[in-house]
C-alpha positions as CSV (number, residue, x, y, z in Angstrom):
1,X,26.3,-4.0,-9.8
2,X,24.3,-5.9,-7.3
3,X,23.2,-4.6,-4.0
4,X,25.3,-5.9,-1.3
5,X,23.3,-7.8,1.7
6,X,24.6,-5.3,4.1
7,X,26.6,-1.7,3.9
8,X,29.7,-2.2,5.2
9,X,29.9,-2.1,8.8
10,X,30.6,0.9,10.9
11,X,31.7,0.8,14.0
12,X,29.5,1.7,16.7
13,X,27.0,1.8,13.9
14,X,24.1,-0.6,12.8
15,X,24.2,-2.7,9.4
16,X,21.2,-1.4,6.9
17,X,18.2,-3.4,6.4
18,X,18.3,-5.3,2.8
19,X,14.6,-5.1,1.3
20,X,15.1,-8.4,-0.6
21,X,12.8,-10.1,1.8
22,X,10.1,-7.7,1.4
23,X,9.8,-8.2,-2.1
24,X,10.4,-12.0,-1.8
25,X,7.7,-12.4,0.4
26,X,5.2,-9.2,-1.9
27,X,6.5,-10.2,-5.2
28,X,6.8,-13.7,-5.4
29,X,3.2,-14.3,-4.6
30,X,2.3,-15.8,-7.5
31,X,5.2,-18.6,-6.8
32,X,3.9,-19.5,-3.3
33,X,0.4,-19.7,-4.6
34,X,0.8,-22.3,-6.9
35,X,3.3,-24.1,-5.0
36,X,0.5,-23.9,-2.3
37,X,3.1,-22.3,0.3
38,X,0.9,-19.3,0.4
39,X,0.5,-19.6,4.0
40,X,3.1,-21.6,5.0
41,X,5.7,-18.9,3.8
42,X,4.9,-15.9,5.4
43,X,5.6,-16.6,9.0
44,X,9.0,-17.9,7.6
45,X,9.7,-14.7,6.3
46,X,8.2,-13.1,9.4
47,X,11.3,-15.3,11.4
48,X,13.8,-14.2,9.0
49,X,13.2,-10.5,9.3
50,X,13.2,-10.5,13.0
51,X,16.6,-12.1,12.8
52,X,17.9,-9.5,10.1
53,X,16.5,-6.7,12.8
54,X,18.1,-8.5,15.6
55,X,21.3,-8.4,13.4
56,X,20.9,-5.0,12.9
57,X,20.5,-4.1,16.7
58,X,19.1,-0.4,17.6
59,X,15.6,-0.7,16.8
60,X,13.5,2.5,16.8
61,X,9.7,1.0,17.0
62,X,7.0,2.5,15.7
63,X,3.9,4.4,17.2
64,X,1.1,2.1,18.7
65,X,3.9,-1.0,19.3
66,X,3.1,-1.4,22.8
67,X,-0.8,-1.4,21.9
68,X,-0.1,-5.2,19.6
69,X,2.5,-6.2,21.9
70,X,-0.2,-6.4,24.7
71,X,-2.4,-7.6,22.6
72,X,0.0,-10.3,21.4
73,X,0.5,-11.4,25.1
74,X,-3.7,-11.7,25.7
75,X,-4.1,-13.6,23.1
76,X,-0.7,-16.1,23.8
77,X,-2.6,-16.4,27.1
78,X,-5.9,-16.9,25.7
79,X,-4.8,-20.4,24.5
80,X,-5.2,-21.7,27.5
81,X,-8.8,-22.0,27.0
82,X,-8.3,-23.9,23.8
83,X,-10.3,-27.5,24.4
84,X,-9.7,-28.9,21.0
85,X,-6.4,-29.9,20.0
86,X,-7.4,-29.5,16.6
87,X,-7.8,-26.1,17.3
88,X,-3.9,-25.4,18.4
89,X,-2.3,-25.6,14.7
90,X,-5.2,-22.8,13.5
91,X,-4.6,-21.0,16.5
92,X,-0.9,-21.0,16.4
93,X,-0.8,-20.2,12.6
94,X,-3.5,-17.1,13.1
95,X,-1.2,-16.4,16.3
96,X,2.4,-16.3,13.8
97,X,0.8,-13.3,11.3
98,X,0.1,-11.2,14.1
99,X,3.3,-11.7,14.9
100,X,4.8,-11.5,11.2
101,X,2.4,-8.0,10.5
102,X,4.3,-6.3,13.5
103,X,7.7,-7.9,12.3
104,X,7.0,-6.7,9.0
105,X,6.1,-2.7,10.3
106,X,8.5,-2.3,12.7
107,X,11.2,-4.0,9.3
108,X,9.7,-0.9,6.8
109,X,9.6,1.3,9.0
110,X,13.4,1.3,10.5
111,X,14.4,0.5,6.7
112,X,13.0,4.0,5.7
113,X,14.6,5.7,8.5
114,X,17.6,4.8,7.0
115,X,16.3,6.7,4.0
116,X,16.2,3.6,1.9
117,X,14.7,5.1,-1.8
118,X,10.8,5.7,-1.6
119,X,10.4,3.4,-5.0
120,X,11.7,0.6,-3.4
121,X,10.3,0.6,-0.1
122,X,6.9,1.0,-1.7
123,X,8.0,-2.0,-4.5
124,X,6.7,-5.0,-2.6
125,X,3.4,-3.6,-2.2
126,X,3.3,-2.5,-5.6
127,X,4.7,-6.0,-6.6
128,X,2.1,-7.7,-4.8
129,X,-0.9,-5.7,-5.9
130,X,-0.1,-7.2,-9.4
131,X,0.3,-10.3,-8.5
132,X,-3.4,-10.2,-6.9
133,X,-4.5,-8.4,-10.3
134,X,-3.0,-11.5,-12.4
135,X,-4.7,-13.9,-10.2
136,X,-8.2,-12.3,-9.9
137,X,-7.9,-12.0,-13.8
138,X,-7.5,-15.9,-13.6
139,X,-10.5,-16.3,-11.4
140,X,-12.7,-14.3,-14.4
141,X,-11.3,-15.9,-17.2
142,X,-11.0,-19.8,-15.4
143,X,-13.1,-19.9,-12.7
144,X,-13.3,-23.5,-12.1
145,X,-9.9,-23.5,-12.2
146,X,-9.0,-26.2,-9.3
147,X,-5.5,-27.6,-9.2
148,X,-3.3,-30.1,-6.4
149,X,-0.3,-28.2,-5.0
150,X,3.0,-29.8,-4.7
151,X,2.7,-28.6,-0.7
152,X,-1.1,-31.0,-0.3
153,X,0.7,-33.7,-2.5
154,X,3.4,-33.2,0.4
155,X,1.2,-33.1,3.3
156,X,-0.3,-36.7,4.9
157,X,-3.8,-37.3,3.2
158,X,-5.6,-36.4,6.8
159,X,-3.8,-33.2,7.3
160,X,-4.6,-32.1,3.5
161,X,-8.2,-33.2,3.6
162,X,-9.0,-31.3,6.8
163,X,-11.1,-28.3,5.6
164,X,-9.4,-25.6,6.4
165,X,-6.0,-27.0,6.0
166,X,-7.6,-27.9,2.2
167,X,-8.5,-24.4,2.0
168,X,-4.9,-22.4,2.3
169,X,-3.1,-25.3,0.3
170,X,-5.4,-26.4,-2.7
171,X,-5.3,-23.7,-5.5
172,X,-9.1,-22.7,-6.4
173,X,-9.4,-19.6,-9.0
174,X,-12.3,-18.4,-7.7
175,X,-14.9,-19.0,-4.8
176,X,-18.7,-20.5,-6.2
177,X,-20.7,-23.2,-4.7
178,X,-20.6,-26.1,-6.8
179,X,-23.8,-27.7,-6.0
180,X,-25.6,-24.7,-7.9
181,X,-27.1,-24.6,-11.1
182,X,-25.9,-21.3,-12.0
183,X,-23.2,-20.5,-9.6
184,X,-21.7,-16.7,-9.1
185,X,-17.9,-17.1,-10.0
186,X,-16.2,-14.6,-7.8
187,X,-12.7,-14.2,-8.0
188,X,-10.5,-15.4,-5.0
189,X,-7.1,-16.3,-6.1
190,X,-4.3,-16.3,-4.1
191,X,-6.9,-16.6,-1.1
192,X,-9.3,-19.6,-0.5
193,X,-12.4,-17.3,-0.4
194,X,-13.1,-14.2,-2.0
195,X,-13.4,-11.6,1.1
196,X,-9.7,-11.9,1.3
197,X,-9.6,-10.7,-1.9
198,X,-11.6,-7.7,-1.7
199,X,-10.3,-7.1,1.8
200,X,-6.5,-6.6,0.4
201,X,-7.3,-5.2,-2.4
202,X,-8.6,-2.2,-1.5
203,X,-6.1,-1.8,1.2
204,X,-3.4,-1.8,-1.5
205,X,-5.1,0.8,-3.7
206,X,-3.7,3.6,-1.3
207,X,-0.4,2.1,-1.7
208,X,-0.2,2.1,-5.6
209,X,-1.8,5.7,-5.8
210,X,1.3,6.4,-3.5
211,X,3.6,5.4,-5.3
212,X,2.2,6.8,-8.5
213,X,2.4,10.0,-6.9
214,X,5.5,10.1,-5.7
215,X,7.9,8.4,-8.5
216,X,7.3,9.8,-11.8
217,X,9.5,7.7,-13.9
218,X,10.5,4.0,-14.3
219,X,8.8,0.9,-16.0
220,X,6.8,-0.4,-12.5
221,X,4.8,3.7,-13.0
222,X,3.7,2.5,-16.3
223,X,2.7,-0.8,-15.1
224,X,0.7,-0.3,-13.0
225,X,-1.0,2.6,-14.3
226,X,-2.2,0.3,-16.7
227,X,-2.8,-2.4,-13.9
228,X,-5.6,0.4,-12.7
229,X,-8.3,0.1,-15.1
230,X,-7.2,-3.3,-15.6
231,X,-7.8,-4.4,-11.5
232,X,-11.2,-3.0,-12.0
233,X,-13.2,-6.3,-13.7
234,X,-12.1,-8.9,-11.5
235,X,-12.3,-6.2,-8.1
236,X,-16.3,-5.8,-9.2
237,X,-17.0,-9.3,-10.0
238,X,-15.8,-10.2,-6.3
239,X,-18.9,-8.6,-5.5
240,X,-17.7,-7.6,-2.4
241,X,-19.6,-5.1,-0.4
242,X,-17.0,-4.7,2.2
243,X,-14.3,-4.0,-0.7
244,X,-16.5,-0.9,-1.9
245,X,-17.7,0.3,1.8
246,X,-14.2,0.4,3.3
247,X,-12.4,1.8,0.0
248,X,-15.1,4.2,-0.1
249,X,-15.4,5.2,3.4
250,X,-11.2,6.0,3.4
251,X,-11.8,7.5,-0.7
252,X,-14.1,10.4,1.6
253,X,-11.9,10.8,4.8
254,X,-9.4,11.4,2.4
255,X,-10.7,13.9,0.4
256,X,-11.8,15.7,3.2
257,X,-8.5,16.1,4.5
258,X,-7.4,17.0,0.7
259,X,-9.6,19.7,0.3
260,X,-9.0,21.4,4.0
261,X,-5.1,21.1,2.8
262,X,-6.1,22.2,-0.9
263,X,-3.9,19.3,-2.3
264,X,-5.2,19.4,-5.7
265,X,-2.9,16.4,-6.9
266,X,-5.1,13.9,-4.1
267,X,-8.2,15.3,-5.1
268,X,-7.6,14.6,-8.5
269,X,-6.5,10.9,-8.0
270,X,-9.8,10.2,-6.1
271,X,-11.8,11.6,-8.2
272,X,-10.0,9.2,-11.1
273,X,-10.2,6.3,-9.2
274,X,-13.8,7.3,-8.5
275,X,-14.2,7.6,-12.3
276,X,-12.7,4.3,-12.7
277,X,-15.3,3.0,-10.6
278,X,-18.4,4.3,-12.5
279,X,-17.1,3.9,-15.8
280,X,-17.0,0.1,-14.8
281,X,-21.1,0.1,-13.3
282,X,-21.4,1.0,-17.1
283,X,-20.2,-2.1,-18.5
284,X,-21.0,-4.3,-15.4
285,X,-24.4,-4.4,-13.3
286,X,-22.7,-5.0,-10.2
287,X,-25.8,-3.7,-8.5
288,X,-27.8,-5.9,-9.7
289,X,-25.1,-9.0,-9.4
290,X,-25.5,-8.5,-5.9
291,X,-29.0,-8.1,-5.0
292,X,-28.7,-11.6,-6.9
293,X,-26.7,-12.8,-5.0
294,X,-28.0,-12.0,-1.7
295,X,-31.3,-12.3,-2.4
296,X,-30.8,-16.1,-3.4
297,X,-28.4,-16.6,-0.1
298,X,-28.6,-16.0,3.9
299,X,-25.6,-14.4,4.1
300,X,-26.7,-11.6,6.1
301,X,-29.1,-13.5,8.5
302,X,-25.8,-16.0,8.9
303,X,-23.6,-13.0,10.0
304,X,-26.2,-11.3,12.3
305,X,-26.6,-15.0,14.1
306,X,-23.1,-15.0,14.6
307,X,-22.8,-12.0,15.8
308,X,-25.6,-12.7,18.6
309,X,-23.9,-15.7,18.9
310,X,-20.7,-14.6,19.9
311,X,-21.7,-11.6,22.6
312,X,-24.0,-14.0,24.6
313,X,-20.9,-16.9,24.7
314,X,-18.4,-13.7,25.5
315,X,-20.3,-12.7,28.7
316,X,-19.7,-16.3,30.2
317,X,-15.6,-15.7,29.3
318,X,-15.2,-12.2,29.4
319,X,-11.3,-11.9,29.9
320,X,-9.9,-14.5,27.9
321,X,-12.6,-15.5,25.4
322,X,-12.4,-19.1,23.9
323,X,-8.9,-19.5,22.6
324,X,-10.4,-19.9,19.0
325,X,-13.5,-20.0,17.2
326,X,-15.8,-23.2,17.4
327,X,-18.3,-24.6,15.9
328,X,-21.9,-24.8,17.1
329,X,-25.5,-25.8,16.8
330,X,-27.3,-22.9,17.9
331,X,-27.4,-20.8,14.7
332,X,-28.2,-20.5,11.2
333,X,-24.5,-20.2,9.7
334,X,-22.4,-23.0,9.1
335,X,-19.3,-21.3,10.0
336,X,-18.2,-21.0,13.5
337,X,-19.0,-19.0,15.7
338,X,-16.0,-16.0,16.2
339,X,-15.8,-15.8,12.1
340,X,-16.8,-13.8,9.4
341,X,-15.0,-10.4,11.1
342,X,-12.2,-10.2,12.8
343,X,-13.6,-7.7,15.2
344,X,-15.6,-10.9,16.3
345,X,-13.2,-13.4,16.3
346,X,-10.9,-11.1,18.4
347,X,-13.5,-10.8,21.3
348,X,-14.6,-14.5,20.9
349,X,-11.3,-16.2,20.6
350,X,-9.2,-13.7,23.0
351,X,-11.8,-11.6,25.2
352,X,-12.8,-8.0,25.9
353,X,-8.8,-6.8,26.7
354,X,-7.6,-7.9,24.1
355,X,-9.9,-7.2,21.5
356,X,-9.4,-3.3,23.0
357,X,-5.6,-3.4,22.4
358,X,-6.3,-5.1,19.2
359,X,-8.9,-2.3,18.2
360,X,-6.7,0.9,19.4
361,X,-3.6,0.2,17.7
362,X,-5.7,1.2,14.3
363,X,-6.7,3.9,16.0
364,X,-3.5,5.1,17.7
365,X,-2.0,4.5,14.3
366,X,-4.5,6.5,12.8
367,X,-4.3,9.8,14.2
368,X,-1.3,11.0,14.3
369,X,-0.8,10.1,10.1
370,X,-4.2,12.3,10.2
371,X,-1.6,15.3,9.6
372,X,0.4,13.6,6.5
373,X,0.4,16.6,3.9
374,X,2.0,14.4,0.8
375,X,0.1,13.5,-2.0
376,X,1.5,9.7,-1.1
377,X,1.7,10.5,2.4
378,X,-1.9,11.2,2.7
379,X,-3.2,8.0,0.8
380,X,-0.7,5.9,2.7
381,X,-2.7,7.4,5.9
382,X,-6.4,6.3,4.7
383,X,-4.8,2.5,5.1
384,X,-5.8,2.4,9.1
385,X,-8.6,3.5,8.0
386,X,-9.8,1.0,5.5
387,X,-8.7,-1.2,8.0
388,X,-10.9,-0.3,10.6
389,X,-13.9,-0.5,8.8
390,X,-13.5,-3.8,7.5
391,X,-12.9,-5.1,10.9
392,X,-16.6,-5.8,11.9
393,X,-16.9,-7.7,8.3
394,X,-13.6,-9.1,7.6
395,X,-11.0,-11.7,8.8
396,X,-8.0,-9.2,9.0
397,X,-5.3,-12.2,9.7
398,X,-3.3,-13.0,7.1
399,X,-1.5,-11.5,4.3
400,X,-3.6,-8.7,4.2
401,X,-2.9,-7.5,7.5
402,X,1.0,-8.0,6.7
403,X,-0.7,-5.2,3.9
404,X,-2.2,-3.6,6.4
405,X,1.3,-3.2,8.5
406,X,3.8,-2.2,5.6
407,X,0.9,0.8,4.6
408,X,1.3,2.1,8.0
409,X,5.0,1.5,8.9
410,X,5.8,3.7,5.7
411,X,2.8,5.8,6.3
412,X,4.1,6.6,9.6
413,X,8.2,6.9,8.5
414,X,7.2,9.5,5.8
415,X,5.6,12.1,8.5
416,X,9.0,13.8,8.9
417,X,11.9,14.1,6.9
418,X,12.7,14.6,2.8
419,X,12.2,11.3,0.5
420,X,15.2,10.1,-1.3
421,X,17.5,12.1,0.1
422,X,21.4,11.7,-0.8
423,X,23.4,10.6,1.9
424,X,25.9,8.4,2.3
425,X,25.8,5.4,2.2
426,X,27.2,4.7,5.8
427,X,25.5,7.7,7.5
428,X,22.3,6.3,9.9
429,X,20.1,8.6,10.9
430,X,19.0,8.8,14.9
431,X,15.6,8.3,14.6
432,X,13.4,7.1,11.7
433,X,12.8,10.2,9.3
434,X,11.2,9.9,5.8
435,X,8.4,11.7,4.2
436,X,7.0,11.0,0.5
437,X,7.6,13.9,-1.9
């Protein structure tokens, strides 16, 4: 039978949370790609949650809330330094994830303290990582691949031409420069550029090896225990050296904390996804792919001007930064300056405050799942982490902080309380209480 929208209502009781627009948003990804509403969607899903929790009424919020709310309100008032009015349709899209990411915590993590089953609250993440593995497969096997979406055959020629407008709604397979004679071919699909890629995908690895630790039957286990090995090609020829520092960096706080609980069942699991990893510098010389590669581009120099760039503008606009990033003369990078990290775009585009709120809800987030005990529990807690180490390198705006979010609303709801438990179906509990097998 199908799942109802809503439990029947109880008086003086609120309705349940329906996870079909979780998994709409996670598992149709592959739809709004190539429809070229990748973008476009997810702050439409973002609205429709917050009117499902506004339905719902009694919302318990989540550690660290007040930490993005302040933030949210810096950088609302940080538009007013905006000069461009090119700049306010970036802005206000950038401005509508943050909002969607905390729509989309606060969503999984009151739907798991109404003890909503652990496979299906973890489902949309698990739905979108293979949805990300399809696509990065496309971007080995085609990577030229270049196709008009229905939504830039939609939009007016100038709007669809601008570059970064061109970017989110034109489908690319991979990310190369064409003007090379032997381009690298780095897989980037659904994102316009491949450090989007690498960025989600190894903040999703922690949510697959939860769920594969916590639900030991059903067809989505053997999926994507295959998808494992399989994610590994296309995840190495991103070349990402982000993607292998962060996942890395949270693989070893994680086993640390394993080893001082004696959880045998986590330290096994990194040290097979370890394995993974070095069976795959067997067959592919990703070492030597990217000393290639950055030997034969500025990259680094690029980032570091950037970088200089943006403290010596911050210190003339201090509180409220620049409303956006912008484009300059003064260095070597083509990009503008308060890109390529979003530690740096938060202090460029929004100021010093906010870039501190912005910063210490990852860490406020952080600690407290420091104690999760779970096999799944554990992994779901390295996600902050992950994420706090790609923020000096990474744009951690879009989807994958929405990723980023759901990791740690669930990661957070499973610190107290028995997964799955039976209860019925109209009981609610008082606070938010889950905890992964």
């Amino acid at each position: 039978m199908a799942e109802p929208p809503f439990r029947p209502a109880i008086p003086g009781r609120p309705l349940t949370l329906p996870l079909w627009p979780l998994t709409a948003m996670c598992g149709l990804v592959p739809l709004w790609w190539a429809t070229g509403a990748f973008f476009l969607i997810w702050p439409v899903f973002g609205v429709l949650m917050l009117a499902l929790l506004v339905r719902r009424g009694r919302v318990a919020l989540p550690p660290g809330t007040a930490w993005w709310c302040a933030f949210l309100a810096l950088a609302l008032l940080s538009a007013i330094r905006l000069e461009h009015g090119s700049s306010v349709f970036s802005s206000g899209l950038r401005y509508s994830f943050y909002v969607t990411a905390l729509i989309a915590c606060v969503y999984i993590y009151t739907a798991a303290g109404e003890l909503a089953p652990w496979r299906r609250l973890l489902r949309p993440l698990c739905l979108f990582w293979l949805a990300l593995i399809a696509l990065g497969w496309i971007g080995v096997l085609m990577p030229r691949l270049s196709v008009t979406s229905p939504v830039e055959i939609l939009l007016p020629n100038g709007i669809a031409q601008a570059p970064w407008i061109n970017d989110m709604v034109h489908l690319h397979a991979s990310e190369y420069s064409p003007r090379a004679l032997e381009p690298t071919f780095r897989p980037a699909a659904p994102f316009p550029y491949t450090n989007n890629w690498g960025s989600t995908y190894a903040l999703l690895v922690p949510c697959v090896l939860a769920y594969l630790l916590s639900v030991r039957t059903g067809a989505l286990r053997i999926v994507l225990m295959v998808s494992l090995p399989l994610s590994v090609p296309p995840a190495f020829f991103t070349l990402n050296r982000g993607m292998f520092i962060s996942l890395g960096a949270g693989m070893l706080v994680l086993a640390v904390r394993a080893a001082r609980r004696g959880n045998l069942r986590v330290i096994a699991s990194v040290v097979l996804v370890a394995l993974l990893g070095w069976l795959a510098t067997l067959v592919i010389p990703v070492n030597d792919l990217i000393n290639e590669r950055t030997s034969s581009s500025d990259t680094t120099v690029d980032r570091a001007s950037l970088y200089a760039e943006v403290l010596n503008k911050v210190a003339d606009s201090p509180l409220l930064g620049y409303g956006a990033p912008v484009s300059v003369d003064t260095t070597t990078a083509d990009a503008p300056v308060g890109t390529q990290g979003q530690f740096w775009m938060v202090l460029f585009s929004h100021g010093i405050p906010a870039v501190i709120c912005f910063v210490w809800w990852f860490v406020a987030v952080a600690r407290p799942l420091a104690r999760a005990r779970s096999s799944a529990g554990q992994w779901l807690a390295v996600v902050p982490v992950i994420a706090l180490v790609q923020l000096p390198f990474y744009g951690l705006t879009f989807q994958n902080l929405t990723v980023t979010f759901l990791g740690v609303g669930l990661a957070l709801a499973a610190l107290d309380g028995p997964v799955n438990r039976a209860i019925p179906g109209d009981l609610v509990p008082a606070r938010p209480a889950l905890a992964a097998p």
